[in-house]
C-alpha positions as CSV (number, residue, x, y, z in Angstrom):
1,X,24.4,252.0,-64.4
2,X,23.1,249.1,-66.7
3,X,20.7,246.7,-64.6
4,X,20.0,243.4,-65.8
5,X,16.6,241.7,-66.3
6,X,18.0,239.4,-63.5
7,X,18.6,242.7,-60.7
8,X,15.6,244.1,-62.2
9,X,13.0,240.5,-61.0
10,X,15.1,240.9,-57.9
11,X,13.9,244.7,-57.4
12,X,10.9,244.2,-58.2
13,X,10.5,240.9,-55.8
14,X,11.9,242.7,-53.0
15,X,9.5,245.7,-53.6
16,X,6.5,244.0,-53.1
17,X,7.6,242.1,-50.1
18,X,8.1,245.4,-48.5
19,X,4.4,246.3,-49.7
20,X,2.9,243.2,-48.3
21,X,4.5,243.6,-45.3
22,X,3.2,247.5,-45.0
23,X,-0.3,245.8,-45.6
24,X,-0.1,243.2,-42.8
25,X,1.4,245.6,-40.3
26,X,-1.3,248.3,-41.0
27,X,-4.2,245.4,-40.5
28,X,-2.1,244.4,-37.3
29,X,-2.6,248.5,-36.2
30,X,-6.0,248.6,-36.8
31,X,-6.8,245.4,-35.2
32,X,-4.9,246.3,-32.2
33,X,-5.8,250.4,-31.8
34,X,-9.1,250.5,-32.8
35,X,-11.6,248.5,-31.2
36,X,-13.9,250.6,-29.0
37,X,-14.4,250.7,-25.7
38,X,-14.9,247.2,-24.7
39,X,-14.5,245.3,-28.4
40,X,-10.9,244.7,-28.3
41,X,-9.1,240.8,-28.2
42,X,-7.6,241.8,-24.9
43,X,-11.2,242.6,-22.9
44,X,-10.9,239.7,-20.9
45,X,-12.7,241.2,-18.2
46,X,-15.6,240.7,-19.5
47,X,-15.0,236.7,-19.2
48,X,-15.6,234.8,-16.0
49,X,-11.9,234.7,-15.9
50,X,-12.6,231.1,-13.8
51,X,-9.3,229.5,-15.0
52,X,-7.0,232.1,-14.2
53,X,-8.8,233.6,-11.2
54,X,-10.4,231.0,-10.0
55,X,-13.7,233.4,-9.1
56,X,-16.4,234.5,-11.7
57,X,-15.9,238.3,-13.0
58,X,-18.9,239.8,-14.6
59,X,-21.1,238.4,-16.9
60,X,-20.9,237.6,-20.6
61,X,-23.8,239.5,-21.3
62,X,-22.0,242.7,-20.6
63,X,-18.9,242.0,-23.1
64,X,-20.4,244.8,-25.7
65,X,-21.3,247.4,-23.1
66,X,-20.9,250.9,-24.4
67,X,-18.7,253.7,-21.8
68,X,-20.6,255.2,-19.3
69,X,-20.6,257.9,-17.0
70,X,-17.3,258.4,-14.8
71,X,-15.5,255.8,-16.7
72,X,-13.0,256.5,-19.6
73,X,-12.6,254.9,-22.9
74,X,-9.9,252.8,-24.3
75,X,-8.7,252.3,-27.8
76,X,-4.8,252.1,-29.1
77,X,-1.8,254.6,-28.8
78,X,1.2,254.5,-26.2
79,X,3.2,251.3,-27.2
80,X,4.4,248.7,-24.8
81,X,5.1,245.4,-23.5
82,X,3.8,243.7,-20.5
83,X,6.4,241.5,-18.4
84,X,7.4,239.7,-15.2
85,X,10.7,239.3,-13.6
86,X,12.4,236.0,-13.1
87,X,13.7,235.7,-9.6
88,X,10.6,233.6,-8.4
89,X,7.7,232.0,-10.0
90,X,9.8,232.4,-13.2
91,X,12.4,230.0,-12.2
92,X,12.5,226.5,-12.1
93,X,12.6,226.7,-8.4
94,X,9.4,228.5,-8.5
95,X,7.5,226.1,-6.0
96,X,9.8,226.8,-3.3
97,X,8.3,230.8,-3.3
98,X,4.8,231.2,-1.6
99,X,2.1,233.0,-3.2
100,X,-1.4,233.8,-2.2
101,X,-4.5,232.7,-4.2
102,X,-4.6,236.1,-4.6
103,X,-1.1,236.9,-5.6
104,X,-1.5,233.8,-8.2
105,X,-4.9,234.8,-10.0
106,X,-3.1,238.1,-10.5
107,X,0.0,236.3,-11.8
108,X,-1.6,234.7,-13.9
109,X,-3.8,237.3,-15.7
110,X,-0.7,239.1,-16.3
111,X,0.7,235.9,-18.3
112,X,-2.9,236.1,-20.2
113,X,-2.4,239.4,-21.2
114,X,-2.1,240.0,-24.7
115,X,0.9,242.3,-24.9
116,X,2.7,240.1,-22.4
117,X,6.2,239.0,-23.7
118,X,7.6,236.1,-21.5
119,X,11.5,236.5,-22.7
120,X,11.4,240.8,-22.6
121,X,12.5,240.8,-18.9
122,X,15.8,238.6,-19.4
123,X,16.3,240.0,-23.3
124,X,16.7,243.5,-21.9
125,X,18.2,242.7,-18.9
126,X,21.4,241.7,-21.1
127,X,20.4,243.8,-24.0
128,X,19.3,246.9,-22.6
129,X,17.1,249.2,-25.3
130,X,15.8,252.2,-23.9
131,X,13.5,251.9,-27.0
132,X,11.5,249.5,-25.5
133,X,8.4,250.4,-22.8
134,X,7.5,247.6,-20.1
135,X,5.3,247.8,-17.5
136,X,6.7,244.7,-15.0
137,X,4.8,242.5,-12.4
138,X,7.2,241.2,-9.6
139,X,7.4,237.3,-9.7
140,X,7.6,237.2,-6.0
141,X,4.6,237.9,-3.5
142,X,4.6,240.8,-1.9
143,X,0.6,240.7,-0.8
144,X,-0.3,240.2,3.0
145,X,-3.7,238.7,2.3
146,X,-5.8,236.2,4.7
147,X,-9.0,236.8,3.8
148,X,-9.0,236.1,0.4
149,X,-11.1,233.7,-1.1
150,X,-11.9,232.6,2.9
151,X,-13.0,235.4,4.7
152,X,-12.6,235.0,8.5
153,X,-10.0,231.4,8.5
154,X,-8.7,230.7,12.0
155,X,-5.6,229.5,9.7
156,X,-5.0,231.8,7.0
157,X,-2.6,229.5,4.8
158,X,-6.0,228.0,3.5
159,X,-5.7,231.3,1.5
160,X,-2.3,230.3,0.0
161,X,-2.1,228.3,-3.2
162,X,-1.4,224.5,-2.4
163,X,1.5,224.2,-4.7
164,X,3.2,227.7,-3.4
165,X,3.1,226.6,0.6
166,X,4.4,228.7,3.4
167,X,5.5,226.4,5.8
168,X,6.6,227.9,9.2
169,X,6.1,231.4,7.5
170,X,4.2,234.0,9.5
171,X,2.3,236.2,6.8
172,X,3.6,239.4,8.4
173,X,6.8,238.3,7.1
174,X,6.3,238.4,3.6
175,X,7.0,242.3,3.1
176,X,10.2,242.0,4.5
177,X,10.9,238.9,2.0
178,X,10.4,240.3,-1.2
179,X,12.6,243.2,-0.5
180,X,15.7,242.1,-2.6
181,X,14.2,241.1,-5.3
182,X,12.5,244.5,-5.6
183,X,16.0,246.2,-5.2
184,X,17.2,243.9,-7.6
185,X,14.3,244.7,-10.4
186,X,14.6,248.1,-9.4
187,X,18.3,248.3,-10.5
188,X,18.3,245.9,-13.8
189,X,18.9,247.8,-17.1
190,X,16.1,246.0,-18.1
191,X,13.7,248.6,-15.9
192,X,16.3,251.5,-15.9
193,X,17.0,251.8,-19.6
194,X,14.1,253.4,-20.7
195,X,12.7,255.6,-17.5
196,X,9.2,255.3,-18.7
197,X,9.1,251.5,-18.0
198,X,7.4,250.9,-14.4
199,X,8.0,248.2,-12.0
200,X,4.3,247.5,-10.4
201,X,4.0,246.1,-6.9
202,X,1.1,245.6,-4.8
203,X,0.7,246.0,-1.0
204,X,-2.3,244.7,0.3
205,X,-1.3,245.5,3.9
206,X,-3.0,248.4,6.1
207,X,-1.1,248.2,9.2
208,X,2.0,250.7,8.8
209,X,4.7,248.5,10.2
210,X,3.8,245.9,7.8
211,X,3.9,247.9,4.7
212,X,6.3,247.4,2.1
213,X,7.4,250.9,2.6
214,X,8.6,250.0,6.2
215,X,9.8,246.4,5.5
216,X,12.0,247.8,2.5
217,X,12.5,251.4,2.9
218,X,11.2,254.5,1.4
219,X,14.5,255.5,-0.1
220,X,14.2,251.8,-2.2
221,X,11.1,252.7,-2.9
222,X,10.6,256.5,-3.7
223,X,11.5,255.8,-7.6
224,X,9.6,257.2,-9.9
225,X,9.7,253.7,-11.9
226,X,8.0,252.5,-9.0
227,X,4.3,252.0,-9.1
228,X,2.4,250.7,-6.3
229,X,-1.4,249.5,-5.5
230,X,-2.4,249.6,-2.1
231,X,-5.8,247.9,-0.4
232,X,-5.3,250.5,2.5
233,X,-3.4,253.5,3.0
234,X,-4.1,257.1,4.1
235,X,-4.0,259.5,1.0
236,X,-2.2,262.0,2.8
237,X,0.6,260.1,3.2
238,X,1.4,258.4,-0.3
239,X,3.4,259.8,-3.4
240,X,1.5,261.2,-5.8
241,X,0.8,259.8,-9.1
242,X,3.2,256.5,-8.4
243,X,1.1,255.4,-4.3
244,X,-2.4,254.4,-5.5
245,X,-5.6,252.3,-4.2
246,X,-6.6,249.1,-5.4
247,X,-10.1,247.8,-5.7
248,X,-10.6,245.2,-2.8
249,X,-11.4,241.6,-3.9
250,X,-14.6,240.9,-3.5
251,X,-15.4,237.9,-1.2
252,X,-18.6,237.3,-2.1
253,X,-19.3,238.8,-5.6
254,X,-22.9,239.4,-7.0
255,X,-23.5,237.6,-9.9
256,X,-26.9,239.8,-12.0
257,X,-28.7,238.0,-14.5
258,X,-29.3,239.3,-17.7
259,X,-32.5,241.0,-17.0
260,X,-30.9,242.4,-14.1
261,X,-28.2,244.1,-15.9
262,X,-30.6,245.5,-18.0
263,X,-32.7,247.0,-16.0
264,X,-29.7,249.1,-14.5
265,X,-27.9,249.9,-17.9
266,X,-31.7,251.0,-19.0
267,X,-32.4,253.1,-16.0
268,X,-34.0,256.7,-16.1
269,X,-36.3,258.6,-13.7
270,X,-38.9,256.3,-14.8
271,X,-39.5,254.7,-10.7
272,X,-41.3,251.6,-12.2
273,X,-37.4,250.6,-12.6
274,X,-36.3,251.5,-9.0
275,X,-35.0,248.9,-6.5
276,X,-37.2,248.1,-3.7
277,X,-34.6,249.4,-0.6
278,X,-33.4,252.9,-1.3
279,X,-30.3,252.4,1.5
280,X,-29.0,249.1,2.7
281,X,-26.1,247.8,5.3
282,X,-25.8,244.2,7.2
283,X,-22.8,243.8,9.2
284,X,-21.0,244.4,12.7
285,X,-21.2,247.9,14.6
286,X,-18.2,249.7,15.4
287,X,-16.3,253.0,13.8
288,X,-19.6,254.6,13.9
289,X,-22.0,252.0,12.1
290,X,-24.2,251.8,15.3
291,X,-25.9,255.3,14.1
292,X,-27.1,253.4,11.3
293,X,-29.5,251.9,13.5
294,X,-31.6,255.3,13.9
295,X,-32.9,254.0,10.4
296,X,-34.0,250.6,10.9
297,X,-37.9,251.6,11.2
298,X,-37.3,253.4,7.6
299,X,-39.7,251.3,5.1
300,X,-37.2,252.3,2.0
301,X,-33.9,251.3,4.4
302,X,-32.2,247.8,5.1
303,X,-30.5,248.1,8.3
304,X,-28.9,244.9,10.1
305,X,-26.1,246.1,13.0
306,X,-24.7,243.0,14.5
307,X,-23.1,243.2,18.1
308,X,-20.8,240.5,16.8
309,X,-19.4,239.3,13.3
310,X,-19.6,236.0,13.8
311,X,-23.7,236.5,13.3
312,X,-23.3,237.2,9.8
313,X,-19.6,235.6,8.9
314,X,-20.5,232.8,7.6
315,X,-23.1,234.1,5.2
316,X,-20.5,236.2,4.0
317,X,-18.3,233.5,2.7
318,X,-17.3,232.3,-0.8
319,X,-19.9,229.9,-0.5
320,X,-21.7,230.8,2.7
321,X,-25.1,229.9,3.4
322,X,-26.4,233.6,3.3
323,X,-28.9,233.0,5.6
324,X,-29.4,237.1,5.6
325,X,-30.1,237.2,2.4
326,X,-26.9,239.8,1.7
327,X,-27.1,239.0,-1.7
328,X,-30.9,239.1,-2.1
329,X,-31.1,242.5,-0.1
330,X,-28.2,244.0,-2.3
331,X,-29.8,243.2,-5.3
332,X,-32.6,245.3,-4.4
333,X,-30.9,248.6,-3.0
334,X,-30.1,251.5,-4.7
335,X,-27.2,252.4,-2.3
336,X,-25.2,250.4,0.2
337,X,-23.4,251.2,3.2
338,X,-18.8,250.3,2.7
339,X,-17.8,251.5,6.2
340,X,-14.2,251.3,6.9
341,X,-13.5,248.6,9.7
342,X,-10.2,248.2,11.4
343,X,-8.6,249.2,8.2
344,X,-9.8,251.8,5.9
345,X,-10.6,249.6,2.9
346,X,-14.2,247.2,3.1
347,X,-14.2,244.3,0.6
348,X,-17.7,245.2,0.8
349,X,-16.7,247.8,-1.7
350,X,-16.3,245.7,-4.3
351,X,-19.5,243.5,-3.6
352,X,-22.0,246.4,-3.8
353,X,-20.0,247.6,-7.3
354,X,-21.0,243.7,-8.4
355,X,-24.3,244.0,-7.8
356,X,-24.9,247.3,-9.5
357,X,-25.5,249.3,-6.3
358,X,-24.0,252.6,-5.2
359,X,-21.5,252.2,-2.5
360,X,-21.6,255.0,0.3
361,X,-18.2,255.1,1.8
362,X,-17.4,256.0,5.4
363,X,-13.7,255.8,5.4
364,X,-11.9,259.4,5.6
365,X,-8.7,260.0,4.0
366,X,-8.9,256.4,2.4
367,X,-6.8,256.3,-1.2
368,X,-9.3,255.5,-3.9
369,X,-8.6,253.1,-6.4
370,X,-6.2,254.0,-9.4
371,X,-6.5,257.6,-10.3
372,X,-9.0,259.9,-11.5
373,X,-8.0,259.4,-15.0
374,X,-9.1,255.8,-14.8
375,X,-12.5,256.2,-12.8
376,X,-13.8,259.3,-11.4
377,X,-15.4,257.3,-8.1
378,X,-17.5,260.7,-7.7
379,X,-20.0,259.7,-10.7
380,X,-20.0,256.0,-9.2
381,X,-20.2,256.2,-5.0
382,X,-21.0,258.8,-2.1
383,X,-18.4,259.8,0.3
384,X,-19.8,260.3,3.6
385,X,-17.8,262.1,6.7
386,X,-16.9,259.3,9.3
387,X,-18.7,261.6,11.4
388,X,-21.6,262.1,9.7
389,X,-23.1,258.5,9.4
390,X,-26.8,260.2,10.9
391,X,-26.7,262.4,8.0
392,X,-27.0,259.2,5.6
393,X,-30.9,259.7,4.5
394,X,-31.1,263.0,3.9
395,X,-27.9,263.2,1.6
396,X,-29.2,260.2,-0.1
397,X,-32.7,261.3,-0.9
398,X,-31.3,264.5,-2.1
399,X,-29.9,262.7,-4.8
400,X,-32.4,262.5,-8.0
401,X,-33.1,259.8,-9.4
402,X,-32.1,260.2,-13.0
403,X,-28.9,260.6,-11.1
404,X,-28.9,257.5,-9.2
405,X,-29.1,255.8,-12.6
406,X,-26.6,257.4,-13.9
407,X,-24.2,256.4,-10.7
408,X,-25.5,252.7,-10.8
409,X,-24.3,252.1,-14.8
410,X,-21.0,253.9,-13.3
411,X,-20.8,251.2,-10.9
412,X,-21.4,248.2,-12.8
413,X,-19.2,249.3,-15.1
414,X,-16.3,250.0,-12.7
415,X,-16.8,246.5,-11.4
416,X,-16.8,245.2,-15.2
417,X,-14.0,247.0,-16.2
418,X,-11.5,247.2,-13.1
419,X,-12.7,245.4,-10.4
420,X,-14.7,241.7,-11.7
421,X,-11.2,240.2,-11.9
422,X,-7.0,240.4,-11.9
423,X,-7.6,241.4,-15.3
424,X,-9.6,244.5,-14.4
425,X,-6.7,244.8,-12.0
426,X,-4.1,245.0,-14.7
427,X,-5.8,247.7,-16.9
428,X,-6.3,249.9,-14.0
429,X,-3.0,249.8,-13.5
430,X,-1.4,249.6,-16.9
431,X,-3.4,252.8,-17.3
432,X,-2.1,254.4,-14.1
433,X,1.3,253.1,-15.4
434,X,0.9,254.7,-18.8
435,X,-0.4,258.4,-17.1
436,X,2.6,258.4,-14.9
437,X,4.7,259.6,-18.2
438,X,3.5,262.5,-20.1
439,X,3.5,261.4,-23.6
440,X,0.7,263.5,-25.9
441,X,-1.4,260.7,-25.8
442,X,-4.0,259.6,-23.8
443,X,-2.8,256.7,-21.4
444,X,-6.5,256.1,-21.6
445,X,-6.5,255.1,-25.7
446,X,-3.9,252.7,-24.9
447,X,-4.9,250.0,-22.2
């Protein structure tokens, strides 16, 4: 075949089209796969996250810091979109469905996300592609929260976004609610196509009859496309790999300075650099927190049992008084008491994880947050026996101290990483998400 100098300008054009757009989609790989541990466009955790969230995350100081101990890294692989359905907050009728503060700061992280795709939900629901990965947030609220932001309200709708009311709702209603729109996600091609996508749905309820699981149904809700975060449930009674904990939002959040930081990420066994309160715990007795009191004459131990909350409540508020000085005394212990209370979660968790302290948790058969392959909570808190609070100095002055550094920069990274804001939220979960589906890669490299 004769080709003409026309074809041949034409070839040649169309060749080097095909070669610049090899270029810009290589760039796009590296800019998107491999950034480090905490470098990449998406680390948002590392921001205060104030306009999404509405709460401070960790500082902007930390947005470089390198992986520590317990905590995996994260750089490119598994591709996939992030999405939300439309049956709710999606809709132009989106005011007339409550949501929580809570339920809204994690909305709207997952809207900031970088890989989230606004159309991908309603695209594949009418074009099915079982190419296409999504990990999908429900659009509806599905959270029974009342202490969050205000811990303690005699009225919890103060804790429900102004715009999103509830009026004549009782909370423990919600659950029930959300149920068919979570059978209707759970059956759109969209989800189904490709059985590696994962619906995500979070329970922050710890009273059985109120759990989504009850309201809805464990034959809805035992899919394997199913993922979802719970504040409180008993480990021995959740799937595996699909049930998982969340990390509690923290009420009260300790915000280190710069100097601070440092002196945790630059810990050793040198004890010039060790806080001044080996152990510390303020707060109400009950579940066994009155043997705590067998330490108060300790010199190296903070110990405040309460008969009654309302002594310490209101220092323990967004913007209590702190008239205890709970943030003061947690910047200055090495480990912290996160007893269980009527449920099996503490928001205190969270706090001491702010503040670069060790948590000790008294809370058997509690579900940890995420999954191992996220954060290995063993490098980052002590679990102590329910039964064993009296036991509490002597396992903790076992513990060495170039070890107790070590768990400290495991802590304040957890809290950076997975816990500071909704966007810590949403890589802990992507990740759990991603290591529900065998793929060769690490789920790890990818969020």
């Amino acid at each position: 075949m004769v080709i003409t100098r026309r074809q041949g300008i034409i070839y040649a054009i169309a060749v080097l089209v095909l070669l610049a757009h090899q270029i810009l989609r290589d760039d796009n790989e590296i800019d998107e796969h491999t950034y480090g541990s905490h470098q990449h466009k998406d680390d948002s955790i590392h921001s205060t996250d104030t306009s999404q969230d509405g709460h401070a995350g960790s500082s902007d100081d930390n947005k470089h810091i390198h992986q520590q101990e317990g905590l995996s890294s994260i750089s490119g692989g598994i591709q996939y979109e992030i999405t939300a359905t439309n049956y709710g907050w999606n809709t132009p009728q989106k005011y007339s469905f409550s949501r929580r503060i809570l339920s809204g700061e994690l909305f709207n992280a997952t809207k900031s996300h970088p890989r989230y795709n606004a159309s991908a939900w309603e695209d594949l629901h009418s074009n099915p592609n079982p190419e296409r990965r999504i990990i999908v947030f429900l659009d509806v609220d599905t959270c029974v929260e009342s202490n969050y932001p205000v811990y303690g309200a005699k009225d919890w709708h103060v804790n429900v976004e102004t715009m999103h009311p509830s009026p004549g709702r009782m909370i423990v209603n919600l659950p029930g609610e959300s149920c068919q729109y979570i059978k209707k996600a759970v059956s759109s091609p969209a989800l189904t196509a490709n059985p590696d996508s994962r619906l995500i749905l979070l329970d922050c309820c710890g009273v059985e009859k109120f759990r989504l699981r009850s309201a809805c149904g464990r034959e809805l809700l035992d899919n394997p496309q199913i993922i979802i975060a719970y504040y409180s449930i008993e480990k021995s009674s959740v799937r595996p790999l699909y049930d998982v904990g969340i990390t509690p939002p923290a009420i009260k959040p300790v915000n280190l300075t710069t100097a601070e930081r440092e002196d945790i990420l630059t810990c050793s066994n040198n004890t010039t650099k060790q806080r001044k309160y080996l152990f510390s715990f303020q707060g109400r007795r009950g579940y066994g927190r009155e043997a705590l009191r067998s330490f108060e004459n300790e010199t190296d131990m903070y110990i405040r049992v309460y008969d009654e909350r309302d002594k310490y409540k209101s220092d323990i508020q967004t913007n209590g008084a702190d008239s205890n000085n709970y943030i003061g005394i947690m910047k200055q212990s090495t480990f912290a008491a996160s007893p269980r209370g009527d449920l099996l979660f503490s928001y205190r968790f969270s706090e001491i994880l702010s503040a670069g302290t060790i948590p000790v948790v008294y809370a058997n058969n509690w579900l940890l947050p995420f999954n191992d392959q996220i954060v290995d909570w063993n490098k980052c808190a002590v679990f102590i026996d329910e039964s064993d609070y009296d036991k509490t100095a002597e396992i903790l002055r076992d513990i060495s101290l170039e070890k107790r550094c070590e768990m400290q920069k495991c802590a304040l990274n957890a809290w950076d990483r997975f816990a500071s804001s909704r966007s810590g939220w949403i890589r802990g979960l992507v990740g759990v998400a991603l290591s529900t589906s065998p793929s060769g890669i690490n789920p790890l490299d990818s969020i």
